[in-house]
CHARMM internal coordinates of N, CA and C (Angstrom, degrees):
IC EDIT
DIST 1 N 1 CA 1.4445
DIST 1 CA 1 C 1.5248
ANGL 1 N 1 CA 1 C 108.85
DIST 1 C 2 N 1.5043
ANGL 1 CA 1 C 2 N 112.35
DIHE 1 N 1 CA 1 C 2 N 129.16
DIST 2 N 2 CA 1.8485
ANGL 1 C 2 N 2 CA 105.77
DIHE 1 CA 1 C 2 N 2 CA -161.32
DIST 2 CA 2 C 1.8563
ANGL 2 N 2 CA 2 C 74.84
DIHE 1 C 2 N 2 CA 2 C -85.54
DIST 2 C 3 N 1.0348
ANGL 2 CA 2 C 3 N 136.70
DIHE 2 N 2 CA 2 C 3 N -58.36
DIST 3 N 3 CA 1.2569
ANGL 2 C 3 N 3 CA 130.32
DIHE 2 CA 2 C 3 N 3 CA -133.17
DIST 3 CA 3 C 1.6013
ANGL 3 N 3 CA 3 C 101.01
DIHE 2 C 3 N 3 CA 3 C -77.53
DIST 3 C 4 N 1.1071
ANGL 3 CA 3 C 4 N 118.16
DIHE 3 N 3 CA 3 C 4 N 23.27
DIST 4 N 4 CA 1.3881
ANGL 3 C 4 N 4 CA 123.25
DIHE 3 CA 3 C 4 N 4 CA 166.55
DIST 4 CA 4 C 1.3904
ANGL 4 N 4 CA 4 C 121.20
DIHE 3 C 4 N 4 CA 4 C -114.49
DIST 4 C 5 N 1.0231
ANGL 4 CA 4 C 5 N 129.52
DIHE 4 N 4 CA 4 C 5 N 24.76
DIST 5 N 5 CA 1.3759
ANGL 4 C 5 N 5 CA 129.07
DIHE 4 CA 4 C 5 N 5 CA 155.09
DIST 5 CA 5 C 1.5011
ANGL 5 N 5 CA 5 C 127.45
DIHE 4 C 5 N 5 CA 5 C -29.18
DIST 5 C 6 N 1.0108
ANGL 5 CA 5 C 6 N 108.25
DIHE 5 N 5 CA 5 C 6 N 152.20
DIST 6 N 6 CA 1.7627
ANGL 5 C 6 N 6 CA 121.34
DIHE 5 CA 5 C 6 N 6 CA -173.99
DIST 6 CA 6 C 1.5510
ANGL 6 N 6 CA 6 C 96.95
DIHE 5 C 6 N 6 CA 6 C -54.48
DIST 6 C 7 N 1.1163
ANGL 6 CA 6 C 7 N 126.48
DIHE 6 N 6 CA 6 C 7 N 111.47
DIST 7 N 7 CA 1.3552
ANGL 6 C 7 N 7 CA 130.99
DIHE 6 CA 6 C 7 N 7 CA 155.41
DIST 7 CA 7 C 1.1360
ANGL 7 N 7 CA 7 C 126.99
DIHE 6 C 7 N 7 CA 7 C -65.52
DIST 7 C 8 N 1.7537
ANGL 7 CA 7 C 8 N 92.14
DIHE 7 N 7 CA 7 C 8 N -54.40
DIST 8 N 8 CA 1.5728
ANGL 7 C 8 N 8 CA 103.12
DIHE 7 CA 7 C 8 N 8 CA 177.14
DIST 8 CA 8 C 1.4838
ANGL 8 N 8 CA 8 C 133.76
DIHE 7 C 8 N 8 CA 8 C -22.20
DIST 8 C 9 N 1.6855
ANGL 8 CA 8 C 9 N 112.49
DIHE 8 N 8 CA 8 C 9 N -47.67
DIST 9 N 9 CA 1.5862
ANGL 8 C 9 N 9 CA 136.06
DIHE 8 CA 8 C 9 N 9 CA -161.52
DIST 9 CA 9 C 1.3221
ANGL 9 N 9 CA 9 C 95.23
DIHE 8 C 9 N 9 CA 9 C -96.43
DIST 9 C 10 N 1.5980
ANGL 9 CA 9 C 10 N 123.46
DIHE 9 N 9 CA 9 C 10 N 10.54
DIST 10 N 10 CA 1.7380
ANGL 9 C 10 N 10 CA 104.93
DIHE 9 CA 9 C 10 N 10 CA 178.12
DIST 10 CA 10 C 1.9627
ANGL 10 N 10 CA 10 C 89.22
DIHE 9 C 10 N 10 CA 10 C -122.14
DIST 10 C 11 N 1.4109
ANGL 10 CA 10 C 11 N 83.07
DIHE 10 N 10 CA 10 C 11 N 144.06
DIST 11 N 11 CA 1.8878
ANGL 10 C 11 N 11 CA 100.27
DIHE 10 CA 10 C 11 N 11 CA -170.09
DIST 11 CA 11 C 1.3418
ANGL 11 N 11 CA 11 C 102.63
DIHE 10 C 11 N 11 CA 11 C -68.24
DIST 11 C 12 N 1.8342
ANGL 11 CA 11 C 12 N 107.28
DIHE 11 N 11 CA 11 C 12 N 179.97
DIST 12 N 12 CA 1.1802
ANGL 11 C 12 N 12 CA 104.52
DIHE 11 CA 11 C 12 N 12 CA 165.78
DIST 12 CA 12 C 1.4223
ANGL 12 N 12 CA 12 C 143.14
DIHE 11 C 12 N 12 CA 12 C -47.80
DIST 12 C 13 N 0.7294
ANGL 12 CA 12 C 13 N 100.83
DIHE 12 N 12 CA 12 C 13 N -17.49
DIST 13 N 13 CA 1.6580
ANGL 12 C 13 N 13 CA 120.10
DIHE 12 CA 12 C 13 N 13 CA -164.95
DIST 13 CA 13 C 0.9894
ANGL 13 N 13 CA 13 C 124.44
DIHE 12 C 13 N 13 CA 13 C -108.21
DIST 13 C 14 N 1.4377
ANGL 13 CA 13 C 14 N 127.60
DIHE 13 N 13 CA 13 C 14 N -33.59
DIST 14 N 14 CA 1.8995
ANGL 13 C 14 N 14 CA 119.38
DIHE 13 CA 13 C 14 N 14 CA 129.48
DIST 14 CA 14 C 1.3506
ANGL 14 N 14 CA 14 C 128.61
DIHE 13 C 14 N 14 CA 14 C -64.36
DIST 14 C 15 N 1.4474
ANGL 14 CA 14 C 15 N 109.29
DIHE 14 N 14 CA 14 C 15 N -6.78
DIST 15 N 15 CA 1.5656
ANGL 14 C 15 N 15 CA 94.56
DIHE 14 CA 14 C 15 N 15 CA 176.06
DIST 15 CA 15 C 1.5101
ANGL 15 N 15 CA 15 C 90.43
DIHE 14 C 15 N 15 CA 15 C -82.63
DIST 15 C 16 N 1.4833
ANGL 15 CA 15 C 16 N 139.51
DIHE 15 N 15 CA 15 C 16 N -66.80
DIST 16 N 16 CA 1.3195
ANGL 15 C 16 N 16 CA 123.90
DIHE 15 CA 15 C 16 N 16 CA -178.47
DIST 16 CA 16 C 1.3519
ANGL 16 N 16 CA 16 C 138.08
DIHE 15 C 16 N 16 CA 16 C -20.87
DIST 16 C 17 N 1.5608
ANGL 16 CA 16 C 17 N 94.28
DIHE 16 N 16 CA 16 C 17 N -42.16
DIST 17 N 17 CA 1.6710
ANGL 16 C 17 N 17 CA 113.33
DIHE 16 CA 16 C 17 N 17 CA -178.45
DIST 17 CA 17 C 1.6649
ANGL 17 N 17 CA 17 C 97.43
DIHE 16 C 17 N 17 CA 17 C -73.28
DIST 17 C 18 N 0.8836
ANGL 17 CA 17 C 18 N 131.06
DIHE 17 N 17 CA 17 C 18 N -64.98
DIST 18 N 18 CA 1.6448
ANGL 17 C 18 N 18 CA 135.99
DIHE 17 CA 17 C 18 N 18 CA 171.27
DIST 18 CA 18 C 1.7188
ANGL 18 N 18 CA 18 C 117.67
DIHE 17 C 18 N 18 CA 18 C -30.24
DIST 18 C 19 N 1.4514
ANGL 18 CA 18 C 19 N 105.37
DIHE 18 N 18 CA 18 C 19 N -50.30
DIST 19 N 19 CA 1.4960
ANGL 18 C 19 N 19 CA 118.77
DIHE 18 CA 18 C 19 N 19 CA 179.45
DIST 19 CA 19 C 1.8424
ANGL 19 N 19 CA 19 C 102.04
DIHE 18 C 19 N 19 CA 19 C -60.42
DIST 19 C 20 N 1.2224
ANGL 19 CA 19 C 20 N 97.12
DIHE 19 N 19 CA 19 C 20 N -61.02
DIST 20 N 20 CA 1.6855
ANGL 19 C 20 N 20 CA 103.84
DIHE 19 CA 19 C 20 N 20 CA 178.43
DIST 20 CA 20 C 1.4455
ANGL 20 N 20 CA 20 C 108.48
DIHE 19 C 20 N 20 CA 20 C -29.56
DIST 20 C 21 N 1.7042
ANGL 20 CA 20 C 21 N 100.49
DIHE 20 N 20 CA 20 C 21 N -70.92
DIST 21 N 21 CA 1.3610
ANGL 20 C 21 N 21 CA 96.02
DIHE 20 CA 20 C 21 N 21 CA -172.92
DIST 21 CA 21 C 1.1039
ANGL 21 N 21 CA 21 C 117.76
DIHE 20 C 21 N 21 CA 21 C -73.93
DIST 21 C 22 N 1.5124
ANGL 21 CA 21 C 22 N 152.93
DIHE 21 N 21 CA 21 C 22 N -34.07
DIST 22 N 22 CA 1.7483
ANGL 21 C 22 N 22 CA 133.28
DIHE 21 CA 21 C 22 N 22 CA 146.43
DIST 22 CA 22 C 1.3464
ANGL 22 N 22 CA 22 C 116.77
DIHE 21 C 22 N 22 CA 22 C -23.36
DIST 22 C 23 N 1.7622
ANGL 22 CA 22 C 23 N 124.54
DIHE 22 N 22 CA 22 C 23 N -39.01
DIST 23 N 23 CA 1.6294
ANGL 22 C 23 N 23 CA 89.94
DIHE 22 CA 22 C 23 N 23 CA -168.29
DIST 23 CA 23 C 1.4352
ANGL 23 N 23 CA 23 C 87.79
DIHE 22 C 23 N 23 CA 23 C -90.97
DIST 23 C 24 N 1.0651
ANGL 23 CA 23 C 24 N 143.97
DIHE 23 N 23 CA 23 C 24 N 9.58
DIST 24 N 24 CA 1.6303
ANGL 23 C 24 N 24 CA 130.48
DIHE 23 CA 23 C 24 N 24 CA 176.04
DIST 24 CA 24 C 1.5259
ANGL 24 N 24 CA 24 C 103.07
DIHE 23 C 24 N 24 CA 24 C -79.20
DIST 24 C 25 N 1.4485
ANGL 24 CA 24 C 25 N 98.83
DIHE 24 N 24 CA 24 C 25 N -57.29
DIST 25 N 25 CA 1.6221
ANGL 24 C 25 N 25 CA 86.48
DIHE 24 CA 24 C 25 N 25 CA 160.03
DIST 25 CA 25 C 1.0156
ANGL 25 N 25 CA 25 C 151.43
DIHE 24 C 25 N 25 CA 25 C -49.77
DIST 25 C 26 N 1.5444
ANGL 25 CA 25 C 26 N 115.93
DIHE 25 N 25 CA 25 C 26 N -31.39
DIST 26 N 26 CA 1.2648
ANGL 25 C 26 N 26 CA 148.50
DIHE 25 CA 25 C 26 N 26 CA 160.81
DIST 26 CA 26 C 1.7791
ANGL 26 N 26 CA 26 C 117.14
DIHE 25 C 26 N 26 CA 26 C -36.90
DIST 26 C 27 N 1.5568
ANGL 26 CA 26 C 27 N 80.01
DIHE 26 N 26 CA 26 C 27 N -70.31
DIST 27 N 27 CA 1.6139
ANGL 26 C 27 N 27 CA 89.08
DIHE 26 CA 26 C 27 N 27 CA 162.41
DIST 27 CA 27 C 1.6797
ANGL 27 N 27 CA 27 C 125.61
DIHE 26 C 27 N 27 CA 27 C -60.87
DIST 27 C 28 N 0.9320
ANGL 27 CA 27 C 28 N 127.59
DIHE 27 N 27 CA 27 C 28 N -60.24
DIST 28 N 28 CA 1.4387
ANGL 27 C 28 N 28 CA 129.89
DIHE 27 CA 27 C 28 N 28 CA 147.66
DIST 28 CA 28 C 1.2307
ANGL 28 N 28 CA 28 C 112.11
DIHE 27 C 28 N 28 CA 28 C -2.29
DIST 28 C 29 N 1.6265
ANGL 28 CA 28 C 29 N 110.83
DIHE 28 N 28 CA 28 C 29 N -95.35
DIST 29 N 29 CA 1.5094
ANGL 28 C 29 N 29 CA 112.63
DIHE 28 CA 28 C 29 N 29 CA 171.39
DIST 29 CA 29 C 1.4466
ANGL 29 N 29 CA 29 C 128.43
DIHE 28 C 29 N 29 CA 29 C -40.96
DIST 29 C 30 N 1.5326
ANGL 29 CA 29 C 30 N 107.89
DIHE 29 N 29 CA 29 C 30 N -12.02
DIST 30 N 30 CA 1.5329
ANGL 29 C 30 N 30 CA 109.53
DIHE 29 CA 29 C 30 N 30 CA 178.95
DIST 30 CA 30 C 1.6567
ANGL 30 N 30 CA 30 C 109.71
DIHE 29 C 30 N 30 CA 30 C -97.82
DIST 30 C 31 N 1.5943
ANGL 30 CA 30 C 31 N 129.85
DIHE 30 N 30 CA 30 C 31 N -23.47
DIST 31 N 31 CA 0.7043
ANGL 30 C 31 N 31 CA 119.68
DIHE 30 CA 30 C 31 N 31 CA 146.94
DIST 31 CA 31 C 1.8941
ANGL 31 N 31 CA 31 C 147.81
DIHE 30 C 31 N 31 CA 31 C -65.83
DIST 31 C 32 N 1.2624
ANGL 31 CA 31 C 32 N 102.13
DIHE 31 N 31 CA 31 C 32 N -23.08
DIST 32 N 32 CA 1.7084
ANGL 31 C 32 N 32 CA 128.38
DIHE 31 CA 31 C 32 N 32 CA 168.85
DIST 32 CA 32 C 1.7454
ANGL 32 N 32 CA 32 C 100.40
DIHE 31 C 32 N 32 CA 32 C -73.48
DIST 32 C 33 N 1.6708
ANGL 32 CA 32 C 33 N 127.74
DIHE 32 N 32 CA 32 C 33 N -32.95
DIST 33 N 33 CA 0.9357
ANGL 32 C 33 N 33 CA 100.78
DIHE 32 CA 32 C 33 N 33 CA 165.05
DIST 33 CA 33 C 1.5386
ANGL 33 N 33 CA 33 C 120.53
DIHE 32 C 33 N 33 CA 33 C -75.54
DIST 33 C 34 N 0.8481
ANGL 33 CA 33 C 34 N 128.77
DIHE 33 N 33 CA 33 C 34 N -39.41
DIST 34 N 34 CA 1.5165
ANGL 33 C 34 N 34 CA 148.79
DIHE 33 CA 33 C 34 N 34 CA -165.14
DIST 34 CA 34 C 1.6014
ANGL 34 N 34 CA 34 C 119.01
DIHE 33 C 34 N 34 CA 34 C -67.55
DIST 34 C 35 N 1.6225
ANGL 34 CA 34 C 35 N 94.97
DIHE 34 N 34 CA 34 C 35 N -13.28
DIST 35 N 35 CA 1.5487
ANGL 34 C 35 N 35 CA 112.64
DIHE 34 CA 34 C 35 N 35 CA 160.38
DIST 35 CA 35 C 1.5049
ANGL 35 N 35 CA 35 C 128.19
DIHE 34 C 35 N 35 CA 35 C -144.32
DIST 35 C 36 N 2.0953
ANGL 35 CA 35 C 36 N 86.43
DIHE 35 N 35 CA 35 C 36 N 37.80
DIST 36 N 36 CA 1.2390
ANGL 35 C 36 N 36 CA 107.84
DIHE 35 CA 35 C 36 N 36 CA 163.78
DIST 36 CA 36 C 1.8520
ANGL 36 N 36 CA 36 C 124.42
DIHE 35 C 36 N 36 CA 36 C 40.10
DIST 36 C 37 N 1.4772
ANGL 36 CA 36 C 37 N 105.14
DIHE 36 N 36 CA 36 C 37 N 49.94
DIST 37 N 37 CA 1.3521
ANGL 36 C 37 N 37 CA 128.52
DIHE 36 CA 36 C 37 N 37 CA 173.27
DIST 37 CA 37 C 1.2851
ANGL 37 N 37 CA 37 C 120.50
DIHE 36 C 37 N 37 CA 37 C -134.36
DIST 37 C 38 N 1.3157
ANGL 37 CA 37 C 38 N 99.30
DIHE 37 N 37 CA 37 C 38 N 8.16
DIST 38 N 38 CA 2.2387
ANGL 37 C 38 N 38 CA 109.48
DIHE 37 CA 37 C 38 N 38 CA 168.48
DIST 38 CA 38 C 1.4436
ANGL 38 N 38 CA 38 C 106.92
DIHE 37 C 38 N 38 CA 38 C -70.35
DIST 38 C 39 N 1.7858
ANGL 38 CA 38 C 39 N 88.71
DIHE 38 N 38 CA 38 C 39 N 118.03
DIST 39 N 39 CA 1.5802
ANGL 38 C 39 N 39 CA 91.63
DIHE 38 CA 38 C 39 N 39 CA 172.91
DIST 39 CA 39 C 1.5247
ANGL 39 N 39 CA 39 C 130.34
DIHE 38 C 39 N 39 CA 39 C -83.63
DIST 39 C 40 N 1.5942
ANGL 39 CA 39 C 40 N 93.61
DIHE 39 N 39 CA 39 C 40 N -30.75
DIST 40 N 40 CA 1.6401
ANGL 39 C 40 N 40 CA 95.78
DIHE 39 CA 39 C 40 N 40 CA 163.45
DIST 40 CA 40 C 1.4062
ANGL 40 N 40 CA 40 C 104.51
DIHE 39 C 40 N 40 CA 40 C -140.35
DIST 40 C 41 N 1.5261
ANGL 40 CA 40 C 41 N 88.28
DIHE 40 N 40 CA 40 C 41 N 122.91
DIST 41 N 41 CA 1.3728
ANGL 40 C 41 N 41 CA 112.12
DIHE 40 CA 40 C 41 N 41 CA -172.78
DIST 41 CA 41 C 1.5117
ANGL 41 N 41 CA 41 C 124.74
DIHE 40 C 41 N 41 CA 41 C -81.76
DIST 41 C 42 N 1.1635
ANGL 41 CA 41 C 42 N 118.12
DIHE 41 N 41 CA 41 C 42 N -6.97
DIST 42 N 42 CA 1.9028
ANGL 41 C 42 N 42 CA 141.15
DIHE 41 CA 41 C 42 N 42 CA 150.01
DIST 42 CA 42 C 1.5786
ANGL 42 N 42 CA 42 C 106.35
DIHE 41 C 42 N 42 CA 42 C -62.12
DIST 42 C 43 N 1.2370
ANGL 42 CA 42 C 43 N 111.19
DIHE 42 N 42 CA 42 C 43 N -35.34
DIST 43 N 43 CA 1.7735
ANGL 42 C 43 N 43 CA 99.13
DIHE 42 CA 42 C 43 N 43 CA -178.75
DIST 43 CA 43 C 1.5186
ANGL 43 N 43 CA 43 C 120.43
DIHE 42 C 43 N 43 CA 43 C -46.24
DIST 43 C 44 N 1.6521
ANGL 43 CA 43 C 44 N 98.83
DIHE 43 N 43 CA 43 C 44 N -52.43
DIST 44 N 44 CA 1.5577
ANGL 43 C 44 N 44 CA 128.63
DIHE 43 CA 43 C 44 N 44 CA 179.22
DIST 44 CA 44 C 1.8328
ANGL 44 N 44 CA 44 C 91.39
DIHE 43 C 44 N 44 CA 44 C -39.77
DIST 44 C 45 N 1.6768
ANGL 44 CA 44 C 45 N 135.51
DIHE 44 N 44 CA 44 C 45 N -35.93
DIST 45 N 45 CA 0.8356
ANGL 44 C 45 N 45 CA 100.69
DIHE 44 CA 44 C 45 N 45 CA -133.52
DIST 45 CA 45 C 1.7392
ANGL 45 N 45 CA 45 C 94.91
DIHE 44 C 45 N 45 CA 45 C -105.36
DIST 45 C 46 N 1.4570
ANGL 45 CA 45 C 46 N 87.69
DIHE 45 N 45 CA 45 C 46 N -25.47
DIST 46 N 46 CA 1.7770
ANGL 45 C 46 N 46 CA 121.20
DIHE 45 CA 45 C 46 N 46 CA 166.82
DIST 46 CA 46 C 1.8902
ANGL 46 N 46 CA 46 C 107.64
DIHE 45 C 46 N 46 CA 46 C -49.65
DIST 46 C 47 N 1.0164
ANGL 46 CA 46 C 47 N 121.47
DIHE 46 N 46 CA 46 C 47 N -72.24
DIST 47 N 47 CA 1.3896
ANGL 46 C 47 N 47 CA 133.12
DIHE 46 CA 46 C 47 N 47 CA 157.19
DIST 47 CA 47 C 1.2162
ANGL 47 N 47 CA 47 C 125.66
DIHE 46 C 47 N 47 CA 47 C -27.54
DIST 47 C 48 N 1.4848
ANGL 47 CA 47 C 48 N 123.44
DIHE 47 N 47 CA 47 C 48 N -50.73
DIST 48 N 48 CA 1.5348
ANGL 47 C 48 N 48 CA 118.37
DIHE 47 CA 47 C 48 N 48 CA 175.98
DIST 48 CA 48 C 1.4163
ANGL 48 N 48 CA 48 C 95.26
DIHE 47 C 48 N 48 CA 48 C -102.04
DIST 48 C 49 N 1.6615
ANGL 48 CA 48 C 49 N 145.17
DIHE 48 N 48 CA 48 C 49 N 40.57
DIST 49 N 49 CA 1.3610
ANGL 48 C 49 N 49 CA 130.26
DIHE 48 CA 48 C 49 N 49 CA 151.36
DIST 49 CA 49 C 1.6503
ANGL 49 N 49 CA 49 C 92.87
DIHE 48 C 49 N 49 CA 49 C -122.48
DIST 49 C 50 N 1.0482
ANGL 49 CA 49 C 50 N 110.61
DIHE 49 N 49 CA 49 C 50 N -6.87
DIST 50 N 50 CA 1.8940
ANGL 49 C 50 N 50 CA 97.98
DIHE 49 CA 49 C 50 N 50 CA 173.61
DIST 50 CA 50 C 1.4999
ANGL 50 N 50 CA 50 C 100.52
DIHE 49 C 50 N 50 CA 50 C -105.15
DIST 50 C 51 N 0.9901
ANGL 50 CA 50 C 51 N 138.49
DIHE 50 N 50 CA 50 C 51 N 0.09
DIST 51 N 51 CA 1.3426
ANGL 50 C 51 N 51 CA 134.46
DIHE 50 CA 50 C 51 N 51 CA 146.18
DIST 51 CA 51 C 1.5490
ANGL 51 N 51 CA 51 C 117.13
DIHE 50 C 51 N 51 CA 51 C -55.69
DIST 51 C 52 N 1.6255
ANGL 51 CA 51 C 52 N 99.29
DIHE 51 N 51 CA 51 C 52 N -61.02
DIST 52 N 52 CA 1.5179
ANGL 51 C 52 N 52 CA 104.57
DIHE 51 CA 51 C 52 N 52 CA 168.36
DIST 52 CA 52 C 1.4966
ANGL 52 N 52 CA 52 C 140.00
DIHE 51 C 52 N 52 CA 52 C -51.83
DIST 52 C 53 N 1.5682
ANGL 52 CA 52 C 53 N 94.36
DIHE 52 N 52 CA 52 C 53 N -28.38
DIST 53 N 53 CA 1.5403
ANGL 52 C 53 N 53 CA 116.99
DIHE 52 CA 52 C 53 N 53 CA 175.98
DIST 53 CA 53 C 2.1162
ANGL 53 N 53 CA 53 C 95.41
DIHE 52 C 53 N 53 CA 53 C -62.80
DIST 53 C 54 N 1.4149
ANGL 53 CA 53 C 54 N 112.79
DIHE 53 N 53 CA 53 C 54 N -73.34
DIST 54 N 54 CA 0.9214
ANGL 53 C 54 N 54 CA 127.90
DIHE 53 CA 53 C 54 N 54 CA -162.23
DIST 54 CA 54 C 1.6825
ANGL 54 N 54 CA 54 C 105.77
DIHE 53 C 54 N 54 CA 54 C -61.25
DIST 54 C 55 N 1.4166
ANGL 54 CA 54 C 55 N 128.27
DIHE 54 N 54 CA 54 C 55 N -31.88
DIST 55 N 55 CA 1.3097
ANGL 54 C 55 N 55 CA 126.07
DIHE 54 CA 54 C 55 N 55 CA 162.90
DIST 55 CA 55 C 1.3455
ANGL 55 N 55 CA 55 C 123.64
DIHE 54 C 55 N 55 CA 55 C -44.92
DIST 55 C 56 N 1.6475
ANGL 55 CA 55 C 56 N 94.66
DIHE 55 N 55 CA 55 C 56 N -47.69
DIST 56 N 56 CA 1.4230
ANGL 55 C 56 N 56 CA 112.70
DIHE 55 CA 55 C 56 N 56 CA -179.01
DIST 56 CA 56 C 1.4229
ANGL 56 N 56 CA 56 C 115.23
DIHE 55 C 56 N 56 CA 56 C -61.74
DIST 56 C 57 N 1.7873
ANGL 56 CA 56 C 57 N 116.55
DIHE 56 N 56 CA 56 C 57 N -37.69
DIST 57 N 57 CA 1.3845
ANGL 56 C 57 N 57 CA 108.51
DIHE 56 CA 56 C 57 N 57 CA -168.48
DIST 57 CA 57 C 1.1576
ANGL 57 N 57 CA 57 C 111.95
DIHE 56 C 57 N 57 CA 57 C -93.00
DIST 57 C 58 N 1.4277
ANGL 57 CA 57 C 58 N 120.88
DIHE 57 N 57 CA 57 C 58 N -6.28
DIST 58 N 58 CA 1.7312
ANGL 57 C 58 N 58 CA 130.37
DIHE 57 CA 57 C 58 N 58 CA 171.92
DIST 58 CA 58 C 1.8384
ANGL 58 N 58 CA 58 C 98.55
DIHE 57 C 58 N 58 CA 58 C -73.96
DIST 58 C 59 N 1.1494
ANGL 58 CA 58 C 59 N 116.13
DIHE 58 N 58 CA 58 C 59 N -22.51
DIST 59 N 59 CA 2.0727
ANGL 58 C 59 N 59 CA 110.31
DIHE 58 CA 58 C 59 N 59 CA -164.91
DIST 59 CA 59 C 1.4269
ANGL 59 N 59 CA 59 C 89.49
DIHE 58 C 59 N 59 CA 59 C -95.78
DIST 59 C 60 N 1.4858
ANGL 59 CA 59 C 60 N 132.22
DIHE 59 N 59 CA 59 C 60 N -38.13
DIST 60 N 60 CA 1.4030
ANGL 59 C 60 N 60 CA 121.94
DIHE 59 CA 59 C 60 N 60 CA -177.03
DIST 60 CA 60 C 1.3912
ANGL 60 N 60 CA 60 C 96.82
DIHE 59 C 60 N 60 CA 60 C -63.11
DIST 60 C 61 N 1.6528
ANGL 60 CA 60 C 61 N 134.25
DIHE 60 N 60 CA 60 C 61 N -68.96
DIST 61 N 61 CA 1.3664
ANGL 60 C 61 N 61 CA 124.69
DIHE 60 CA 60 C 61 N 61 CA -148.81
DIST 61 CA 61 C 1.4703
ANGL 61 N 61 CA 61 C 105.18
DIHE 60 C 61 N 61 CA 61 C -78.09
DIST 61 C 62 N 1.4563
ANGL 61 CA 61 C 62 N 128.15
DIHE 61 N 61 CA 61 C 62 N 7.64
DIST 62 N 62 CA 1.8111
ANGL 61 C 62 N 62 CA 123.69
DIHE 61 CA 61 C 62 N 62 CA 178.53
DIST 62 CA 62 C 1.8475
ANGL 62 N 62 CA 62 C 76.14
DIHE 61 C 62 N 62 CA 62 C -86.25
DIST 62 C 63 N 1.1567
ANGL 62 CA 62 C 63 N 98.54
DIHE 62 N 62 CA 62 C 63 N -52.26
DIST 63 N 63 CA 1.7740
ANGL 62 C 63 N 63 CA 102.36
DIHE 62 CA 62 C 63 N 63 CA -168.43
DIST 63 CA 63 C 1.2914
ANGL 63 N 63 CA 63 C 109.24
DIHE 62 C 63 N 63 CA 63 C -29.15
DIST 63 C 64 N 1.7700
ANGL 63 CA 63 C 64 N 93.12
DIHE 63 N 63 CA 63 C 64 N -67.36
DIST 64 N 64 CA 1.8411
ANGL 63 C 64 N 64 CA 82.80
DIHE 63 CA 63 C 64 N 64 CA -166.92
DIST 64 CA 64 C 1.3449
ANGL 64 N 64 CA 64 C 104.36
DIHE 63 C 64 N 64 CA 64 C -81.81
DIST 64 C 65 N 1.7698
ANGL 64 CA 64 C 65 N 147.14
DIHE 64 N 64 CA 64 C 65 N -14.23
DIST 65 N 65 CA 1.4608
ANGL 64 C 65 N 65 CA 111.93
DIHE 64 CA 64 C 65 N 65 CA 152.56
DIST 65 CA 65 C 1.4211
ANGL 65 N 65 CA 65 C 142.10
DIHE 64 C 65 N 65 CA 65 C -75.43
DIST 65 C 66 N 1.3448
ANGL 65 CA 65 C 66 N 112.98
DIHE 65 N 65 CA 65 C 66 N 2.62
DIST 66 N 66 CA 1.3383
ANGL 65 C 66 N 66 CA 129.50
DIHE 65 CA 65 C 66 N 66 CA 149.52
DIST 66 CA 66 C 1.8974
ANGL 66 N 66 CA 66 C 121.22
DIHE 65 C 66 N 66 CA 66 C -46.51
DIST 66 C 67 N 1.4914
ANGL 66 CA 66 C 67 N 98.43
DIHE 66 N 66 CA 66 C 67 N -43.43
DIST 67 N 67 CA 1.4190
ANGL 66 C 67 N 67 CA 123.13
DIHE 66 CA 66 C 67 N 67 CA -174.33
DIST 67 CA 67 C 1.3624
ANGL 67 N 67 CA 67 C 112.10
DIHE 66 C 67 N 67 CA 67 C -84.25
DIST 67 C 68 N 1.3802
ANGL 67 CA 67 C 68 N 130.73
DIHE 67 N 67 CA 67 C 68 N -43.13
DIST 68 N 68 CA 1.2162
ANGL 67 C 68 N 68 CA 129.68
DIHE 67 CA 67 C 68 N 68 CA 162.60
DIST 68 CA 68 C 1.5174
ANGL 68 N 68 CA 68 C 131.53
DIHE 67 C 68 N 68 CA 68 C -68.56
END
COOR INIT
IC SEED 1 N 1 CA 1 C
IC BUILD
């Protein structure tokens, strides 16, 4: 899967920039379904779990600088 790249090793500030552009895409793909012109319909599914990935790794690292 290309769109899974190491997140981990990219800072705050590309993960934001990255998130942005997934939900733009996000949206995108949500409109192409909705007028039934999605060509691949697995993207939708790729797209909203690397969002989640990247949500997830932005709440751990507030976590642990919250903690430190």
């Amino acid at each position: 899967m290309a769109a899974k790249e190491n997140l981990s090793v990219k800072t705050d500030d590309q993960l934001a920039t990255q998130l942005g552009e997934l939900k733009r895409e996000q949206f995108n793909l949500r409109f192409q379904s909705a007028t039934n012109q999605l060509e691949k319909p697995s993207r939708v599914r790729e797209v909203r779990r690397t969002i989640a990935r990247i949500k997830t790794l932005q709440t751990q690292r507030a976590s642990a600088a919250s903690k430190a």
